[in-house]
N, CA, C and O atoms as a MOPAC input file, in Angstrom:
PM7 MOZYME 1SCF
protein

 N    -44.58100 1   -31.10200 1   -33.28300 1
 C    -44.27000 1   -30.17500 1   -32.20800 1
 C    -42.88600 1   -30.44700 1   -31.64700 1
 O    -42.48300 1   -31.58700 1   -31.41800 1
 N    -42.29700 1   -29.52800 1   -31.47100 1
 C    -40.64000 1   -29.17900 1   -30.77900 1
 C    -41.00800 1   -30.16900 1   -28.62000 1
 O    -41.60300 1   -29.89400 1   -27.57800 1
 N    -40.30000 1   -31.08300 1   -29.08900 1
 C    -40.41000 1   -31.45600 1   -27.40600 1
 C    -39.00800 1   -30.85200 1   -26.61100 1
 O    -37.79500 1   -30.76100 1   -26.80500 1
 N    -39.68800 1   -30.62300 1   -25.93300 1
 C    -38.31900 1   -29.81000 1   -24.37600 1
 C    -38.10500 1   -31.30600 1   -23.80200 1
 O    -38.60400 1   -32.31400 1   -23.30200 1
 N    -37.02400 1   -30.67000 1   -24.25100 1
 C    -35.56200 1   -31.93800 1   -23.16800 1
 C    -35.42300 1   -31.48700 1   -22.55400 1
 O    -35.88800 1   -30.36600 1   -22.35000 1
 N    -34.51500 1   -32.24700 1   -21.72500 1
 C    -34.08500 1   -31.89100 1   -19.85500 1
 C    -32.75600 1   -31.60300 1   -20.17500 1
 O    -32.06100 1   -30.94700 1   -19.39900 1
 N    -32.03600 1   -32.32600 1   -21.99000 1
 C    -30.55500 1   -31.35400 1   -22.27800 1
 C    -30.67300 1   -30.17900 1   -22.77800 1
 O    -29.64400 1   -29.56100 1   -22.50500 1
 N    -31.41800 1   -29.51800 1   -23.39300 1
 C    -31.49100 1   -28.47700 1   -23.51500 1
 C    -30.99100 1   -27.19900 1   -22.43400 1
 O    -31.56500 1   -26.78100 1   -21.42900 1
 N    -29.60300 1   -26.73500 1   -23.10500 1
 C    -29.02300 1   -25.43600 1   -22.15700 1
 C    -30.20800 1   -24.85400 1   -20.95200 1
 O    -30.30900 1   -25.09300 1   -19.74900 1
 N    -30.84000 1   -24.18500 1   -21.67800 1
 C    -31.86000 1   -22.85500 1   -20.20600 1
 C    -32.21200 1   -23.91000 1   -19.77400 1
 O    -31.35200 1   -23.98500 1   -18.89600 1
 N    -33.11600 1   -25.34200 1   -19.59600 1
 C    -33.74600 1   -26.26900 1   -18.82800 1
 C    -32.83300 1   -26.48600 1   -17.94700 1
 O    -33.15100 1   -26.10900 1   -16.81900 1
 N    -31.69700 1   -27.01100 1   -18.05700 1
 C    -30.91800 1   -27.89500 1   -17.70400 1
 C    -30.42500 1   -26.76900 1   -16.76200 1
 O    -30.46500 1   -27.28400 1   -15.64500 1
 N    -29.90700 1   -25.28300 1   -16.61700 1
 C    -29.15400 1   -24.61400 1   -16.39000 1
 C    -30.40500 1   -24.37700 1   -14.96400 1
 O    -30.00400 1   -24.44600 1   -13.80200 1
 N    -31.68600 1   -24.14100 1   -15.24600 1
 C    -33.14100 1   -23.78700 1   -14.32100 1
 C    -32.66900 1   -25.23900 1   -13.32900 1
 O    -32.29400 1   -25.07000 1   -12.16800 1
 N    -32.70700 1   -25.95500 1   -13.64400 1
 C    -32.71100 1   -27.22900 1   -12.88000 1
 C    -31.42400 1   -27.47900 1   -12.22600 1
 O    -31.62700 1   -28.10400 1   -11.18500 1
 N    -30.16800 1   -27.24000 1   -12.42100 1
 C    -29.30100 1   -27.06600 1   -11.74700 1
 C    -29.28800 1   -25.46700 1   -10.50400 1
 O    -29.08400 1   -25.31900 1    -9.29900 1
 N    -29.51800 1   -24.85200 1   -11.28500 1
 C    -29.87100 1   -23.46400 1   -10.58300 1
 C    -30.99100 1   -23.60100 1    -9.04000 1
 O    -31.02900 1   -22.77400 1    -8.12800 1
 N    -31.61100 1   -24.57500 1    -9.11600 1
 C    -32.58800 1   -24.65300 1    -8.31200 1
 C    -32.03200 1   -25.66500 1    -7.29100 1
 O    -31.78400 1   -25.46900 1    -6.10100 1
 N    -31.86800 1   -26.97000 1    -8.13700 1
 C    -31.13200 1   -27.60600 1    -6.93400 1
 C    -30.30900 1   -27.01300 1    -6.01800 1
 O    -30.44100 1   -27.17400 1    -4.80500 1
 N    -29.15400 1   -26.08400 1    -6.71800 1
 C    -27.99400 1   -25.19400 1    -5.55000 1
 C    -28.77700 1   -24.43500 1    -4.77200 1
 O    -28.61700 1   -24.21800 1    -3.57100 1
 N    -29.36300 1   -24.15700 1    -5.25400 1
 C    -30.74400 1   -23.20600 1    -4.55900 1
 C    -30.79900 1   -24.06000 1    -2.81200 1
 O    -30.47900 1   -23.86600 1    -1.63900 1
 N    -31.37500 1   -24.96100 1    -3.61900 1
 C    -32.30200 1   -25.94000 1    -2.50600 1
 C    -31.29900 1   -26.57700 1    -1.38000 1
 O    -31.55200 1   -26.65400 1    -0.17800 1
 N    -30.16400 1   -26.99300 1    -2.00100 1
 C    -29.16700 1   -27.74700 1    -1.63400 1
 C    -28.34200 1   -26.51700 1    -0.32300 1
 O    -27.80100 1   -26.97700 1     0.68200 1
 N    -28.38900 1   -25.25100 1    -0.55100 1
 C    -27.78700 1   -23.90400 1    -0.22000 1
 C    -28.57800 1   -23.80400 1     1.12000 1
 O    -28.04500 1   -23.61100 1     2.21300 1
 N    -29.92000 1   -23.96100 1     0.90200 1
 C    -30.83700 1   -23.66200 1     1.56300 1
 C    -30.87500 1   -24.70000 1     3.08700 1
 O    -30.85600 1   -24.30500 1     4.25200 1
 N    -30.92400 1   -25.87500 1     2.65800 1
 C    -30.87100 1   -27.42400 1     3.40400 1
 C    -30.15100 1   -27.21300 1     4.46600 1
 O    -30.50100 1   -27.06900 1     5.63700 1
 N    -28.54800 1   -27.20000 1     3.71300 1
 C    -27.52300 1   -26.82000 1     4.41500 1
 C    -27.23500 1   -25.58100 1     5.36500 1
 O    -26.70800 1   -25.69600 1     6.47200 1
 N    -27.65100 1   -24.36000 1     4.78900 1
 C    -28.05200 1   -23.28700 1     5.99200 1
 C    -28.20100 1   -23.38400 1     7.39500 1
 O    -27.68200 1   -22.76600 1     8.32400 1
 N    -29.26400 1   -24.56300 1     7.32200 1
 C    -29.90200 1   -24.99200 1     8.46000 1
 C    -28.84800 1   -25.47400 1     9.66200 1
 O    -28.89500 1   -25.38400 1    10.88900 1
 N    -27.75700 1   -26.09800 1     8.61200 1
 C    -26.75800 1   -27.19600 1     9.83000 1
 C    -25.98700 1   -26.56600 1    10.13400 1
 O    -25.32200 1   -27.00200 1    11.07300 1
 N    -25.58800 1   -25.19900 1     9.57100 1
 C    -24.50900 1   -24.28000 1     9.64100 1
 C    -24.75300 1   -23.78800 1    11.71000 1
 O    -25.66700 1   -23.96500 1    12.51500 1
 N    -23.23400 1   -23.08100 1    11.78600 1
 C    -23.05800 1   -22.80900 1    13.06400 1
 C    -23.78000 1   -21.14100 1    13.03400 1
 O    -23.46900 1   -20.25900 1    12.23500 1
 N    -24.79600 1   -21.03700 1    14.13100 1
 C    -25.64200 1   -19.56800 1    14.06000 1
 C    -24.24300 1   -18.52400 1    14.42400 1
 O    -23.29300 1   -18.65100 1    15.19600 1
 N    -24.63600 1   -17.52300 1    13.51000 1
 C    -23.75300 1   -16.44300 1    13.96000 1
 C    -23.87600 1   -15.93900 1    16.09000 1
 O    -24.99500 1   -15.90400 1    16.60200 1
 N    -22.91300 1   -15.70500 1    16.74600 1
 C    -23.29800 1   -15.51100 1    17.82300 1
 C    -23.02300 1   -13.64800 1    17.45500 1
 O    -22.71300 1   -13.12900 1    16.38300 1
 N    -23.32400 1   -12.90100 1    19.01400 1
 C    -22.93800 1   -11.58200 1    18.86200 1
 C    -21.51700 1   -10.81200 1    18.94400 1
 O    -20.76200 1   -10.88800 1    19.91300 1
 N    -21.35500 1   -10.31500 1    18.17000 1
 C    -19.72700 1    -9.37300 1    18.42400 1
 C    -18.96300 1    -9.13600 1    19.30900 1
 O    -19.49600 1    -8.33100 1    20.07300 1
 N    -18.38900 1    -9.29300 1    19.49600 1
 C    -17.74500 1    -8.15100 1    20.65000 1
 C    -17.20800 1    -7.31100 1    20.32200 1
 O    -16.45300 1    -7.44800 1    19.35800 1
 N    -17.35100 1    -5.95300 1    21.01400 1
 C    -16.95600 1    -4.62700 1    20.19900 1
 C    -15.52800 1    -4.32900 1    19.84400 1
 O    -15.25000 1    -3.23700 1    19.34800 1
 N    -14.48700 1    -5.35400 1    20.09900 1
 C    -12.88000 1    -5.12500 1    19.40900 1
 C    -13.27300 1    -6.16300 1    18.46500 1
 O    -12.25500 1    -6.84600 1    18.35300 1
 N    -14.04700 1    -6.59100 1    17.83200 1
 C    -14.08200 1    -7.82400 1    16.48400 1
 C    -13.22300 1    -6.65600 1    15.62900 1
 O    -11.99700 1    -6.60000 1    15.71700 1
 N    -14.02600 1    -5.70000 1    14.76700 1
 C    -13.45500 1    -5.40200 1    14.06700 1
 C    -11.89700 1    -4.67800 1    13.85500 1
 O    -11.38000 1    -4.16800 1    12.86100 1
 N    -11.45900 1    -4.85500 1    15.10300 1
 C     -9.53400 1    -4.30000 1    15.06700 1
 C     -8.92800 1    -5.20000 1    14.42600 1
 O     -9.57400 1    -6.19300 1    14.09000 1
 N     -7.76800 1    -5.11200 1    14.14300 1
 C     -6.72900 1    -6.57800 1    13.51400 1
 C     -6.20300 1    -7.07900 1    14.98200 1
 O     -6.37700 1    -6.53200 1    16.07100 1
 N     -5.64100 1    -8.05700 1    14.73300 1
 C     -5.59900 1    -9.00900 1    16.24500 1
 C     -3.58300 1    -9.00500 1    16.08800 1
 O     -2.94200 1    -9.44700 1    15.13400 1
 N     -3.17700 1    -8.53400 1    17.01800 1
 C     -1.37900 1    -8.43000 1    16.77100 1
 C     -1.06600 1    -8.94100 1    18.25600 1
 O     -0.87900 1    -8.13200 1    19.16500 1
 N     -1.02200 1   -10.23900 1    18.44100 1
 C     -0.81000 1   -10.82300 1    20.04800 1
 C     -0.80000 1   -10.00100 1    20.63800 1
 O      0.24600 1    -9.67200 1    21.19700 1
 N     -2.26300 1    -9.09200 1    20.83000 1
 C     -2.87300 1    -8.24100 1    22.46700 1
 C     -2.17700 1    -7.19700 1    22.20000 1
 O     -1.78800 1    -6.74300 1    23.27600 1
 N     -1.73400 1    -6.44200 1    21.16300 1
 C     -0.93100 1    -5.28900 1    20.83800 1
 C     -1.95200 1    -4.45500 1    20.34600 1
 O     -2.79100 1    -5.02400 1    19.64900 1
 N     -2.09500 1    -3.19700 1    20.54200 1
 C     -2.71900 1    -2.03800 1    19.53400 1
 C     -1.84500 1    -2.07700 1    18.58400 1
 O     -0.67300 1    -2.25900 1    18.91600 1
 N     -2.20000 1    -1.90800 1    17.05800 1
 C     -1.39800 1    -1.59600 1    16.29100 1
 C     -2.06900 1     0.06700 1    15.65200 1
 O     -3.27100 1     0.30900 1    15.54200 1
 N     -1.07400 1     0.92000 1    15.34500 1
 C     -1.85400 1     1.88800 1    14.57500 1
 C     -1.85700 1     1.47600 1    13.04800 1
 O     -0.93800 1     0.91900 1    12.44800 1
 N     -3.47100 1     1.98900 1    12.38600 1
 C     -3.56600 1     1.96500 1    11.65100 1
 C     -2.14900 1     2.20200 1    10.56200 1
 O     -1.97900 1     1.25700 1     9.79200 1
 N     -1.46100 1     2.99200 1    10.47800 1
 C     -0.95700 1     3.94600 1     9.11900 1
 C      0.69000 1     2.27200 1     9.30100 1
 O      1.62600 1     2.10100 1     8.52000 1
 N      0.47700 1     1.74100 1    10.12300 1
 C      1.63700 1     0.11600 1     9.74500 1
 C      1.04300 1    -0.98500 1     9.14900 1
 O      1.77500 1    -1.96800 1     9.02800 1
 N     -0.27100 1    -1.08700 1     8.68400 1
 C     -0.46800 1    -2.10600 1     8.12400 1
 C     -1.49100 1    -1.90100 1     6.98900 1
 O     -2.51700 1    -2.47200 1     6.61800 1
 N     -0.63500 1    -0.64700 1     6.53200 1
 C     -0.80100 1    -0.62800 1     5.06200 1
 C      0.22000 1    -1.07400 1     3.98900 1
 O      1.29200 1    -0.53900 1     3.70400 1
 N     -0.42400 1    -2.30300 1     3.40100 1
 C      0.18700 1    -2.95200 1     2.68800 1
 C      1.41100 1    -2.28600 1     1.35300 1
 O      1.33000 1    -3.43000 1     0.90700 1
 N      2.16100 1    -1.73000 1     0.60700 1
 C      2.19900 1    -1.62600 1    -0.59400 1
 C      2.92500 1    -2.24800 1    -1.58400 1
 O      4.09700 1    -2.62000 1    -1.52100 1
 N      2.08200 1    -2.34600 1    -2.58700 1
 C      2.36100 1    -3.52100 1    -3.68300 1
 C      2.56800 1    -2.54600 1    -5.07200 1
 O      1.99900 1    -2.60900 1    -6.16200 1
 N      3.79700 1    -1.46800 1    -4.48600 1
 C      4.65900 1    -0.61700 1    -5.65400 1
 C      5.22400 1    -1.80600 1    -6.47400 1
 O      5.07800 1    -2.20100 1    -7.63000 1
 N      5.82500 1    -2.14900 1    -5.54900 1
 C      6.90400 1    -3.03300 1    -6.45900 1
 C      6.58800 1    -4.75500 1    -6.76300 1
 O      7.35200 1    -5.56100 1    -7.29500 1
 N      5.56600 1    -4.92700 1    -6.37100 1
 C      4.86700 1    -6.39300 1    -5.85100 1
 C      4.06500 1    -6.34200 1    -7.82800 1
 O      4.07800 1    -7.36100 1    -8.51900 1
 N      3.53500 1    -5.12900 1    -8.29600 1
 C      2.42600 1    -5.41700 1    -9.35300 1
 C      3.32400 1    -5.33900 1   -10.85400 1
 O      2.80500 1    -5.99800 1   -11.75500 1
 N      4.85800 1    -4.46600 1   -11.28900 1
 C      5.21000 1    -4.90500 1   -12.30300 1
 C      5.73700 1    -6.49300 1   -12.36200 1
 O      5.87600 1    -6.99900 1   -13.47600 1
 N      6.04600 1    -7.31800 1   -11.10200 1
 C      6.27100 1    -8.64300 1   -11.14700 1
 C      5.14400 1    -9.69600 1   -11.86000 1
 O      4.99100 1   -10.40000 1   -12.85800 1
 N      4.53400 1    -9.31700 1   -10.72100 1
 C      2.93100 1    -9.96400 1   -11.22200 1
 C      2.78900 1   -10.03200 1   -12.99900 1
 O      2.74700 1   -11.02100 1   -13.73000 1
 N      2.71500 1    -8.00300 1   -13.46800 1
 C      2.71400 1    -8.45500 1   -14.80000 1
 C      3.61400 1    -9.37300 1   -15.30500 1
 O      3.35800 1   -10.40700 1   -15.92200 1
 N      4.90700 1    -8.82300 1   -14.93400 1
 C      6.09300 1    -9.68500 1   -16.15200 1
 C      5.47200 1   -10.95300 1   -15.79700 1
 O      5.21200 1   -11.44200 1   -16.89600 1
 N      5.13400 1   -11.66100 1   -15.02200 1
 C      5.21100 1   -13.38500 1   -15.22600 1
 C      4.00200 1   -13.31000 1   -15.86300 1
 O      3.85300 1   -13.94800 1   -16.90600 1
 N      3.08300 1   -12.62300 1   -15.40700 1
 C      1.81100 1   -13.04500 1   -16.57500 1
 C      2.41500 1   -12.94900 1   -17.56000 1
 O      2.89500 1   -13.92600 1   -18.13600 1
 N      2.53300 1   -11.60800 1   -18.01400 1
 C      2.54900 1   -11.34600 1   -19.75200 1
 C      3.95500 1   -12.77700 1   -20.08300 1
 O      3.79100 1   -13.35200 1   -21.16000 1
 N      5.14400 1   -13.25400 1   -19.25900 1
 C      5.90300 1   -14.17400 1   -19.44800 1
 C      4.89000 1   -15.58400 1   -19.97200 1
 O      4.86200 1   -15.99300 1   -21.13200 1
 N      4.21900 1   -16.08700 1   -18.99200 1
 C      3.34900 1   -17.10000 1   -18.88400 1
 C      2.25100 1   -17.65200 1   -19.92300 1
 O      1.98800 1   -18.83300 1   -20.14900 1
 N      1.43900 1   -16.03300 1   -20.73800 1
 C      0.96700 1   -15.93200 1   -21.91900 1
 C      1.65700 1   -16.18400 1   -23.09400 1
 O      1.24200 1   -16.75700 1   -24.10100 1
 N      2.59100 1   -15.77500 1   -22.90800 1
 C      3.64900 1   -15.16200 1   -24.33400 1
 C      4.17500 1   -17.14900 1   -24.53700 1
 O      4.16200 1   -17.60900 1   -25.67800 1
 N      4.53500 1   -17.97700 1   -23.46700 1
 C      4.91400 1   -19.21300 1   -23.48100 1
 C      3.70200 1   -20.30400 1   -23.93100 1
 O      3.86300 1   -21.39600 1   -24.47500 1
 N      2.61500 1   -19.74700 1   -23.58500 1
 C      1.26400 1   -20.45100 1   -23.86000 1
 C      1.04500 1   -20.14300 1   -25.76600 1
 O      1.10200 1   -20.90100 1   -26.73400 1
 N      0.84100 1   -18.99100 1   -25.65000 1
 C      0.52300 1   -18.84100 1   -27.00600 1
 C      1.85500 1   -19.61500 1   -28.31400 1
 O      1.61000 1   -20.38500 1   -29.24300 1
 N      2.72900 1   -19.24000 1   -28.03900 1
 C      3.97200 1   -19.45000 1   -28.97700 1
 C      3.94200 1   -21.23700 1   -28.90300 1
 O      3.99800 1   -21.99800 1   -29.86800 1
 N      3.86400 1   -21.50800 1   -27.81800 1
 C      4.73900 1   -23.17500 1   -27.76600 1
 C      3.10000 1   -23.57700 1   -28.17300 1
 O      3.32000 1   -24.75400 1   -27.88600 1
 N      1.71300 1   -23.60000 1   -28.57700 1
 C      0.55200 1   -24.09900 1   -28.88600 1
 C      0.32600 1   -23.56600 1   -30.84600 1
 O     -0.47100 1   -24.06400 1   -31.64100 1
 N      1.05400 1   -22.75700 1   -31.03500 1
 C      1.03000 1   -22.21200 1   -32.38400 1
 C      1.57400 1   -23.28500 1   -33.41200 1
 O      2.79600 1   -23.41200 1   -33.49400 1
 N      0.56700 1   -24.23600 1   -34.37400 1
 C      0.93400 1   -24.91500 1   -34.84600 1
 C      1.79000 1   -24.67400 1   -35.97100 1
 O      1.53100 1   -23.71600 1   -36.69900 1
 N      3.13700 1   -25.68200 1   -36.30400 1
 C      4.23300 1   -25.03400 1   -37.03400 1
 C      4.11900 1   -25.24300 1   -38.41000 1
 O      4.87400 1   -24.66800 1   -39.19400 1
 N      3.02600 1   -26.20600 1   -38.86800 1
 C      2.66000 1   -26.63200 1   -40.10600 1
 C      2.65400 1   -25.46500 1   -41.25900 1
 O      2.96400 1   -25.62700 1   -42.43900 1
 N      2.34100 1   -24.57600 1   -40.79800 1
 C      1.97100 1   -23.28700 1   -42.42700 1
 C      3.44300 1   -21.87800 1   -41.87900 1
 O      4.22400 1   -21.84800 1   -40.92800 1
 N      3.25100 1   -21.12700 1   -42.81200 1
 C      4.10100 1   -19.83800 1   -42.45500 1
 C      3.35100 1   -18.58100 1   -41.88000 1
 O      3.90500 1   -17.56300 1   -41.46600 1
 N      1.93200 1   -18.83300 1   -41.92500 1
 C      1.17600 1   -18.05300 1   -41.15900 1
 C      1.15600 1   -18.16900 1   -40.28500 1
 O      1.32000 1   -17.16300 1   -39.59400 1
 N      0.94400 1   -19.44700 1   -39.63500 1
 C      1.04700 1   -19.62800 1   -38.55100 1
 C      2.33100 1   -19.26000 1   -37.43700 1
 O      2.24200 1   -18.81400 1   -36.29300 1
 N      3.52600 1   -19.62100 1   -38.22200 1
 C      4.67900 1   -18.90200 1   -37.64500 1
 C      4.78400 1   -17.73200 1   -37.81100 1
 O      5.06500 1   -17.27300 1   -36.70500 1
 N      4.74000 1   -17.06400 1   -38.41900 1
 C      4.84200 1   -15.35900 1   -38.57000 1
 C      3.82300 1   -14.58700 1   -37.62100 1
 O      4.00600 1   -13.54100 1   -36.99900 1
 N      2.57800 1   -15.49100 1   -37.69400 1
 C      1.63100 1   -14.58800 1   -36.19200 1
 C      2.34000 1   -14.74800 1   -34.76500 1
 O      2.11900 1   -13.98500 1   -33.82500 1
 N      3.47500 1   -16.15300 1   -34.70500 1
 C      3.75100 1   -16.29600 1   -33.37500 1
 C      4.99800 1   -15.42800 1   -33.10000 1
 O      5.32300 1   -15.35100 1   -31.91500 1
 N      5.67000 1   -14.83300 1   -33.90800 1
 C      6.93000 1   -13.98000 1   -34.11700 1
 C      6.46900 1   -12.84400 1   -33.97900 1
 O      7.20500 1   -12.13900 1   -33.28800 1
 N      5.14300 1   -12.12300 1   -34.50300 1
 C      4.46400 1   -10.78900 1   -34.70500 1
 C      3.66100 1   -10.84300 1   -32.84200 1
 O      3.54600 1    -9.72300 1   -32.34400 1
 N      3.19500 1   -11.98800 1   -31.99200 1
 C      2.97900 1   -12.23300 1   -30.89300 1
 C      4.14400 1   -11.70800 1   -29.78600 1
 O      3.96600 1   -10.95400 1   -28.83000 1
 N      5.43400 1   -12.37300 1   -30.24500 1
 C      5.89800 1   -12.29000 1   -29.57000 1
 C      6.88600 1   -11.23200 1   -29.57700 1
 O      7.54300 1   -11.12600 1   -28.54100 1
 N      7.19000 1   -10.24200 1   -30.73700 1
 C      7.52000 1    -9.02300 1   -31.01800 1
 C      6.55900 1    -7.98700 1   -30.00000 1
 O      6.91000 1    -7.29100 1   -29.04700 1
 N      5.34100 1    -8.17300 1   -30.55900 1
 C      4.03300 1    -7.89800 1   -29.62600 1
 C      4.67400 1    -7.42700 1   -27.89400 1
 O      5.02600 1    -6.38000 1   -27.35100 1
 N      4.56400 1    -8.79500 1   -27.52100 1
 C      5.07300 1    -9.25200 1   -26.26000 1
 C      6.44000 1    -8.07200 1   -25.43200 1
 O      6.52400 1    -7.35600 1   -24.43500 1
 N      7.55000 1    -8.59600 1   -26.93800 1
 C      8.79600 1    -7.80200 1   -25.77600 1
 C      8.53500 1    -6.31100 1   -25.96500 1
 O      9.29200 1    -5.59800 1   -25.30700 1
 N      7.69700 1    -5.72500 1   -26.66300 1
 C      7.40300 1    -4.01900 1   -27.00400 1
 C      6.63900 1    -4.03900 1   -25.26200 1
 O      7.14800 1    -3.34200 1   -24.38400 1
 N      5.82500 1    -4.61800 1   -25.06900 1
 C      4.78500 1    -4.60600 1   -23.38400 1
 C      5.60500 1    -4.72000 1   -22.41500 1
 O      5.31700 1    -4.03000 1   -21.43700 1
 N      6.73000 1    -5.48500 1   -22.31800 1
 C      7.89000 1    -6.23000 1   -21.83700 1
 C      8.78200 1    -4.34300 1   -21.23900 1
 O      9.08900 1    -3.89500 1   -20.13400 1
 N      8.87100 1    -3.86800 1   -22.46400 1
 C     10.09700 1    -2.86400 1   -22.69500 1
 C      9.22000 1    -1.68200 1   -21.91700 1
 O      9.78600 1    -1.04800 1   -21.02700 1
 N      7.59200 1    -1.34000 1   -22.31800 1
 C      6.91200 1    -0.31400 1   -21.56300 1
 C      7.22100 1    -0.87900 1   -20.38000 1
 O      8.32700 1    -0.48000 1   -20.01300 1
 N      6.60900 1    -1.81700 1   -19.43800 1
 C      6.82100 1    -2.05400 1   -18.31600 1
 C      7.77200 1    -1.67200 1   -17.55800 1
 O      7.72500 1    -1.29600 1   -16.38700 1
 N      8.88200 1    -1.80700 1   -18.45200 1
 C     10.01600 1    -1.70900 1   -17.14100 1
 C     10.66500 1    -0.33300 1   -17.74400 1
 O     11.78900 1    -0.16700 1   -17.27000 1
 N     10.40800 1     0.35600 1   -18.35100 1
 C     10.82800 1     1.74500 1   -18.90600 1
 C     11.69500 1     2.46400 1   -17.79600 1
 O     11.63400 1     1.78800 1   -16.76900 1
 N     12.44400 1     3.53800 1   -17.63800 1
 C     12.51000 1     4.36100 1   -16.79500 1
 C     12.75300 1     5.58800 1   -17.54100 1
 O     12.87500 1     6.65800 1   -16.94500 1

């Protein structure tokens, strides 16, 4: 007969799962009780200022092609400098990567 271990993945995963459980639960207890609202909670707080809504809308026009370029930058440096140099396959996928790369590079910043 097949004996169940306590390493076995689903066991092991039930038994951790439960402890956080329990551990979640324990702790609850010591936590600080929510008290009640006061009805300006939900405004934004601008040192005792009303602010109108339509000023603190954020926009991230120009904030999200950055973001990409350093990702897709950050990937493109990960993949290439980990590509072992031993065979010619291996180099030719990191050249065809990074061809890849400046074509995403060139959409991005198109005009």
């Amino acid at each position: 007969m097949n004996e169940i271990s306590l390493l076995s993945p689903p066991l092991a995963f039930l038994i951790i799962l439960a402890a956080a459980a329990a551990l979640s639960f324990g702790l609850s207890r010591l936590g600080i009780k929510r008290r009640t609202l006061a009805d300006s909670s939900g405004e934004p707080y601008a040192c005792g200022e009303d602010l109108p809504s339509h000023m603190i809308q954020p926009d991230y026009g120009q904030f999200l092609p950055f973001a990409f370029f350093f990702t897709i930058l950050h990937v493109i440096a990960l993949m290439v400098t980990t590509v072992p140099v031993e065979t010619l396959s291996s180099f030719t996928i990191a050249i065809v990567y990074l061809l890849c790369a400046v074509v995403v590079l060139l959409v991005l910043y198109r005009r």
